[in-house]
Steps between C-alpha positions, in 0.01 A plus 500: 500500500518712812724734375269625243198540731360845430734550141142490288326788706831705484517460172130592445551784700765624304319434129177638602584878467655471186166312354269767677694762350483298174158509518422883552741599256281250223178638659649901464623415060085384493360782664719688248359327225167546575595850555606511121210352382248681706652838415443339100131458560446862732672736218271318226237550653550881567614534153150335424316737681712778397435417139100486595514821695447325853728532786847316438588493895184366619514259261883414515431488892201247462735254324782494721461263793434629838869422633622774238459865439519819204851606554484743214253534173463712228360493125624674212325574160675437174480339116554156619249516770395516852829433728418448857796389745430398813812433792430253797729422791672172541314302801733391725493151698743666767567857546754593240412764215526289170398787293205555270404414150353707236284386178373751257263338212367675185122494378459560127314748377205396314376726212 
């Protein structure tokens, strides 16, 4: 029994890196996801306002949470409707670039 004195903190040592990095790299795939989905909800609702003659930014802004940003917008006019795409960057847990994602939904046009 004396020879393993110590063996159980070594080994905990040892493990808990690998589950720390684990966890960030489960915590950085959700912030992605929430990324995609947020960047869902921002370009319809600038492609609502677009379609109602408001401003699509402002209002693709106000549904993004306050973590994220407007990387890039823009709205374009055609048969099917009002298209409004809107690009966010990727939060990042640590400091690595993971990219950006961009959503573009279309608003019918009702006659």
């Amino acid at each position: 029994m004396r020879d393993e004195r110590g063996a159980a903190a070594l080994e905990v040592a040892g493990v808990a890196p690998l589950v720390i990095l684990g966890a960030l790299v489960a915590l950085q795939f959700g912030v992605a996801g929430w990324t995609i989905v947020s960047t869902h909800e921002a370009a319809r609702d600038g492609a609502r306002a677009y379609s109602l003659g408001g401003d699509p930014r402002a209002a693709a802004e106000g549904a993004l949470p306050g973590i994220m940003q407007v990387a890039g917008d823009g709205g374009t006019l055609s048969a099917d409707g009002y298209t409004y795409s809107v690009t966010v960057k990727v939060p990042t847990v640590v400091k690595i670039d993971i990219g950006s994602v961009t959503r573009s939904v279309t608003m019918p046009v009702i006659k």
